[in-house]
N, C-alpha and C positions, 0 to 999 in steps of 0.2 A: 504494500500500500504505500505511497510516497507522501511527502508531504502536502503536494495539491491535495489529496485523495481527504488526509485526514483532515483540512484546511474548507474544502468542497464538503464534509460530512459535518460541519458545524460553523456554515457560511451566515450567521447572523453577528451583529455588530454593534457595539455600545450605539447607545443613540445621541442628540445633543443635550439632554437632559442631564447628563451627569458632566459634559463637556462644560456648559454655560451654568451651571450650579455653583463647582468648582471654581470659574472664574469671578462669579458671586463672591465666594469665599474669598477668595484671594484680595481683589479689591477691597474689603471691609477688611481684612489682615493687616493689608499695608496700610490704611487710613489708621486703623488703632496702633501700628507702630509707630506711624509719626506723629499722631499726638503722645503718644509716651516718650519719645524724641524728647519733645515741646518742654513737657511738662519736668525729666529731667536736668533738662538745660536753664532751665529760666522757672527756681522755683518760686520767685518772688514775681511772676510772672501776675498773676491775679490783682495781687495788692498794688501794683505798680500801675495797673489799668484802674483800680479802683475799684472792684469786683469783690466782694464780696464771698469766700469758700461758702456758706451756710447758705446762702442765698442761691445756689446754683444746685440745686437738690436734682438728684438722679434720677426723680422722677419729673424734674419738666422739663428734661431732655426728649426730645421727638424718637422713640426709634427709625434707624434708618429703614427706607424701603429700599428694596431691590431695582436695581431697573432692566438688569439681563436675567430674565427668566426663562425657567423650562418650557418645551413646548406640552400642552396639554395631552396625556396619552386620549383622553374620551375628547377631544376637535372630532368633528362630523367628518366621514371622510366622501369626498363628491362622490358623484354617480354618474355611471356613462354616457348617460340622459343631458345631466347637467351638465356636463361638459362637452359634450356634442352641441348644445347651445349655445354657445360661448365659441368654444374653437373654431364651427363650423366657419362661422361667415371670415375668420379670420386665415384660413387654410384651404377654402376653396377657391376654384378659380384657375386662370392660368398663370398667375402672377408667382406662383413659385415652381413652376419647370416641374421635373420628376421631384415629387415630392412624398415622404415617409419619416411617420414619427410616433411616440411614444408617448403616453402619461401613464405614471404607475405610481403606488402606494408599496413606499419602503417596507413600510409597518405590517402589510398584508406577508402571509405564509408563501416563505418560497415558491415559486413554482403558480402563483394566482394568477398573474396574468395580469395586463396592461388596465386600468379604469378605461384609459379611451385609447386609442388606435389608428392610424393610417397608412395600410400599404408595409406595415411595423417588417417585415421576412428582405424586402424587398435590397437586394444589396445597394449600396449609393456608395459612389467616393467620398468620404468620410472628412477629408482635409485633417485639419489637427486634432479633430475628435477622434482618429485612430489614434492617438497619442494616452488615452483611456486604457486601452488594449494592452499599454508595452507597461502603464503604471502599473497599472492590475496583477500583472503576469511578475513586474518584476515586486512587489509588496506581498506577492503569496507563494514566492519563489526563493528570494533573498530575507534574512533574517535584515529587519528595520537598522538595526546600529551598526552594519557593514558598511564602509569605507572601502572607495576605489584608493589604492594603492600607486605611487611610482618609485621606482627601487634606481638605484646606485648601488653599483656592486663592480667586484677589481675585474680588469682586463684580461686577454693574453699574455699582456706584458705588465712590468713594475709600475711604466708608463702612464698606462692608457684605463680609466675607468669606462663603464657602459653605463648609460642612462635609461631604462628599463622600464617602457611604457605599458603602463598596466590597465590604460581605457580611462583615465582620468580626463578627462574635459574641465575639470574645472584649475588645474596646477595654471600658477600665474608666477612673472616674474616682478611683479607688483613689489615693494618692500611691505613686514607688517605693518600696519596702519592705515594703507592705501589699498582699497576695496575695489575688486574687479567685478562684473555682473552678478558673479555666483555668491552661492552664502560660505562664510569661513573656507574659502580656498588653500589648499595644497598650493607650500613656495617654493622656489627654488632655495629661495636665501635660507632655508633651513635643510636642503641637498647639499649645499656647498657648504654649509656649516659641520654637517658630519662629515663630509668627506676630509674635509681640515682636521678634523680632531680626528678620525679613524687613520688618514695620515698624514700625519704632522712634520713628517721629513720628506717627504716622495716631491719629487719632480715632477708634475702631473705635465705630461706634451699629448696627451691624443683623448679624445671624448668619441665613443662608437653609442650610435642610436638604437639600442633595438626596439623596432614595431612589430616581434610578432605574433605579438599575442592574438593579434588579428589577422583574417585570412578573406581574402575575395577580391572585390575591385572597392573602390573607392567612393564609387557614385552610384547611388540604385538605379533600376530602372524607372522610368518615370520623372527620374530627376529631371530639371531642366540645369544646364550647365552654367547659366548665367546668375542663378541663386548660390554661387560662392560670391564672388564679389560682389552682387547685389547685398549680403548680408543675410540671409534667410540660412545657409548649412555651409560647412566647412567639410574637403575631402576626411571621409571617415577613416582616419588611424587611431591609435592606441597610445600616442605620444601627439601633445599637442599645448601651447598656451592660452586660456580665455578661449577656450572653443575655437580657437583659429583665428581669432580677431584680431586684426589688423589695431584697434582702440579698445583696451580692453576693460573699458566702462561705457562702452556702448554695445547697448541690448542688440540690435538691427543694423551696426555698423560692416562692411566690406571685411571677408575672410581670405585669409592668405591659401595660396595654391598647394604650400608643401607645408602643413604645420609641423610634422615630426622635427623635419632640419632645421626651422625656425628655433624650433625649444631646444635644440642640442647646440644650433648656435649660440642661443643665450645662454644656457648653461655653460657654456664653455667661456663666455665672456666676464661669467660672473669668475672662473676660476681662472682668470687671467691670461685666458689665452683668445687666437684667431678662429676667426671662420674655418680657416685651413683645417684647423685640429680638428675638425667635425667632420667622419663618415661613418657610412651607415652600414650595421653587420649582426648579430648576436653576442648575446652572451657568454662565455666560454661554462660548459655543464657542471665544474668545479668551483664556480665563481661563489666569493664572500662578498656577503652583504656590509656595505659601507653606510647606507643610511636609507630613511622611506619618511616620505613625504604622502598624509592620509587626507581625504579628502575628506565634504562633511557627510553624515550619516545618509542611508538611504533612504531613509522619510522625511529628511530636510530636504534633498535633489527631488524627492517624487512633488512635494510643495512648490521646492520650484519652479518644475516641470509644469507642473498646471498653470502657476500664473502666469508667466512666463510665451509658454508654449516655444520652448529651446528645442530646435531639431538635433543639436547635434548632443546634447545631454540624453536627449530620448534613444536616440540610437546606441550613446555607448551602455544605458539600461537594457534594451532589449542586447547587446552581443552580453551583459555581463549573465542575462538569464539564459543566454545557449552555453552560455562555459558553466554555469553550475548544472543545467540539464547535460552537461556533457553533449552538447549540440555542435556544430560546428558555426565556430564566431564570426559569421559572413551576414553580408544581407540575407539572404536565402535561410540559412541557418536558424539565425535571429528571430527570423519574422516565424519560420514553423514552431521552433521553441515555445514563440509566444502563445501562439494557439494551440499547440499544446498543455500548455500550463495554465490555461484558461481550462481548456476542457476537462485537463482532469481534476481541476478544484468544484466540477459539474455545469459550468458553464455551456449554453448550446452554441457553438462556434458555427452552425450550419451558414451558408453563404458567405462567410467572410474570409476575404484573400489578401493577404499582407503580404507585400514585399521588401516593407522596410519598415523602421519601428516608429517614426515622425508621422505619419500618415502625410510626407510631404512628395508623395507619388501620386501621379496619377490611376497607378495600376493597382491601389488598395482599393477595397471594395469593404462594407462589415452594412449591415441590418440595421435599422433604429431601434430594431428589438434586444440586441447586444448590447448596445450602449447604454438603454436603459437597463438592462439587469444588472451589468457592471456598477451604476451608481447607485441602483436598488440594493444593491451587497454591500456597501463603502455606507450607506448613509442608511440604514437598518437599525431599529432601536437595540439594544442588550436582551435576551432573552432566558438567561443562565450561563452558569458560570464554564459553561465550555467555550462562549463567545468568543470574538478574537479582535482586535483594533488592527491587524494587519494593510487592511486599505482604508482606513479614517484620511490617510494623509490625501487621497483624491479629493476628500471631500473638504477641507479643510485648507486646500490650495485653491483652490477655484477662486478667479476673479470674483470681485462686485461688482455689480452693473451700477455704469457711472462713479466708480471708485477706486481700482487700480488691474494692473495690467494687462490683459487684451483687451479687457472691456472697460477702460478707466474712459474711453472718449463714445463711448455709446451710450444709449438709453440717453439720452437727449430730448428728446423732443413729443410730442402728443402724447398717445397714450402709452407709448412707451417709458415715456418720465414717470410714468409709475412705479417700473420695475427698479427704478434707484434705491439700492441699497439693498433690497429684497432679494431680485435674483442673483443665483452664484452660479456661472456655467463656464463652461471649456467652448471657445468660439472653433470656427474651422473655416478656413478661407483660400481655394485657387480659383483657379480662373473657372468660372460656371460652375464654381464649387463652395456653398453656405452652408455649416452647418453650426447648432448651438446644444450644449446637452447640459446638463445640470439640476440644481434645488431651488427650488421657494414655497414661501409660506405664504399658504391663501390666507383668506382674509377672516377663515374659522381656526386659523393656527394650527392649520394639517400642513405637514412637510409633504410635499409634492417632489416629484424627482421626473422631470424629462427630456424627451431627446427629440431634435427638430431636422432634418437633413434635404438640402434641397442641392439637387445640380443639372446645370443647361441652360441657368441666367444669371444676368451680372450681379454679384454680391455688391454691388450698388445699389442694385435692383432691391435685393432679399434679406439682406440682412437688416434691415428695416425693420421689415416684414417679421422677421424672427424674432426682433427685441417686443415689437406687438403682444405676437403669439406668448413669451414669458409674461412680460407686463399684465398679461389678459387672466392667465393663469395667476395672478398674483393678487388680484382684486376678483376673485370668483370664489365663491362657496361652492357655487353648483351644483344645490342637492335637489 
């Protein structure tokens, strides 16, 4: 039985009730340490205002109200009726192309089935909502507190060390204090720091790359070649800085064409030498470890991943879940891993065809029906104590609508300026390619969870159209 299996055999989920309680708690924590702060710093603090101790009775102090509260488990949950009234007018029509989507109740026992429904089976290119797919796979695949890796370790010679790309995307040559896209970054300046103190007399003349932890081509199918320097993914190797970025504080900034050789020229500059000294080779099978530089946990990258929607983060997730499936760490490799390790956490993977783990291909395909069970699993209430928070972090990255990242410049305007603040979803965007999946809470404080997919008009067009359809969902009881 594997771990998906026993993972799939007890797929329900804390819900936000104990999340949003908790940070209840915590807020009134810190409020009552700093007033004890106050009160031991400045005990003459009272009499000096003029105040009165006797006068200040404990009892005409207001208790505090909460203002983050749990969601209600008895909220009315809508009904197919009522939401067919509501959705209709805003999803018929031609105005969204090949269009398929999902509303489901987390809450409901696995396996119940959508509240309302259209065309749900029906595969669609998914854009960065395949990017669901590779969280999922790698949050019920990888233990959460795993940290991508890149190693320093001795050479052939006395000379020469090898720099040891282990799929980290986020290693930067940033100094600490200077923050690159990603959260707590893997640096160099702490590779050249052991390598210093591991050796402290050695004449360091040669720096070798090895990338091969990874195997395939570099660019999926579907890619378009000109989303390296446009900014959108960087050639996928196993050695890399800031994702390949060219400015490595910009999110959508121009990626460089060779990042391995990039990062082992910088490393090499950091140790005092040339360009020169940098070629690319293996490690020798005898080699000692000089030093390792760890990236941050796998549930802070999967947060990031979401808000974000980083392709080239997603993709070294899905190669890290073909090396723990013992998969082969290619595009090809990757993307079957994935869907495997979907399916056997009991996932229905039927129709969906992954080629790469960004869903930034054309030739991905997944169901509105996938998506929405994926986020049905992640945002699930707790149900006993075999539960598991494994994909909390999906749900818990997901943009605000009209408050930061994919969707910090949407929900603007009509009725979509409803959904501010309310909806939380993962956008998805190529060319003839809209899609939106995520949470919100109606207006009877039912957690709704769903998935919108449209493609074959301009996401000028649709995604409008889609901030609507949540917005819509968001001010609906619909029972």
């Amino acid at each position: 039985m594997g771990l998906g299996r026993r993972i799939g055999d007890t797929l329900r989920l804390p819900g936000r009730r104990v999340r949003r309680l908790t940070l209840v708690l915590v807020v009134l924590a810190v409020a009552a340490a700093g007033g004890g702060a106050v009160a031991l710093s400045a005990p003459t603090l009272l009499s000096d205002l003029g105040i009165s101790r006797t006068a200040s009775a404990a009892a005409n102090i207001p208790a505090p109200v909460p203002q983050l509260v749990p969601l209600a488990g008895t909220a009315p949950t809508p009904s197919g009726t009522g939401l067919t009234s509501v959705l209709g007018p805003v999803t018929g029509g031609s105005g969204l192309g090949d269009f398929g989507g999902v509303v489901v109740d987390p809450a409901a026992p696995r396996g119940s089935g959508p509240l309302w429904q259209l065309s749900p089976d029906e595969p669609l290119v998914p854009g960065s909502t395949g990017k669901l797919l590779t969280a999922g796979a790698a949050l019920l695949t990888l233990d959460s507190t795993e940290r991508f890796a890149t190693r320093v370790v001795t050479g052939a010679t006395p000379d020469t060390v090898v720099l040891v790309g282990g799929g980290d995307p986020t290693l930067t040559a940033l100094p600490a204090g200077q923050n690159s896209v990603y959260p707590d970054p893997a640096r160099l300046d702490d590779l050249v720091a052991d390598v210093k103190k591991a050796l402290p007399n050695q004449n360091i003349r040669k720096v070798v790359i090895d990338t091969s932890a990874w195997t395939g081509p570099t660019l999926a199918e579907g890619w378009d070649p000109t989303d390296v320097p446009g900014g959108f993914v960087a050639p996928m190797v196993p050695l890399m800085l800031d994702g390949g970025r060219v400015d490595p504080t910009a999110q959508d900034g121009p990626r460089v064409d060779d990042p391995a050789e990039q990062a082992g020229v910088a490393f090499a500059k950091k140790l005092g030498l040339s360009a020169k000294a940098v070629s690319v080779g293996t490690a020798p099978p005898d080699a000692q470890d000089l030093g390792t530089a760890l990236s941050a946990p796998v549930s802070q990258l999967v947060e990031h991943l979401m808000t974000t929607s980083d392709n080239v983060l997603a993709e070294a997730l899905a190669r890290r879940v073909a090396i723990t499936r013992q998969g082969d760490p290619s595009f090809v490799g990757s993307a079957k891993e994935t869907l495997a390790a979907l399916s056997q956490a009991g996932f229905d993977v039927t129709g969906a065809t992954m080629v790469d783990g960004s869903g930034l291909s054309t030739a991905d395909r997944v169901p509105p029906r996938l998506l929405g069970a994926l986020l049905a699993a992640a945002a699930a209430p707790s149900l006993g104590p075999d539960d598991t928070e494994f994909l909390r972090p999906i749900i818990s990255g997901l943009p605000v609508a009209g408050g930061d990242g994919t969707l910090e410049d949407r929900f603007g305007t009509g009725v979509s300026a409803e959904g501010r603040g309310v909806v939380r979803a993962k956008t998805g965007t190529l060319t003839g390619v809209s899609s939106l999946a995520g949470v919100v809470t109606d207006v009877d404080g039912r957690l709704l969870v769903f998935a919108m997919m449209s493609n074959g008009v301009s996401p000028a067009t649709v995604r409008p159209k889609l901030d609507t359809i949540a917005a819509t969902l968001s001010r609906c009881g619909c029972r």
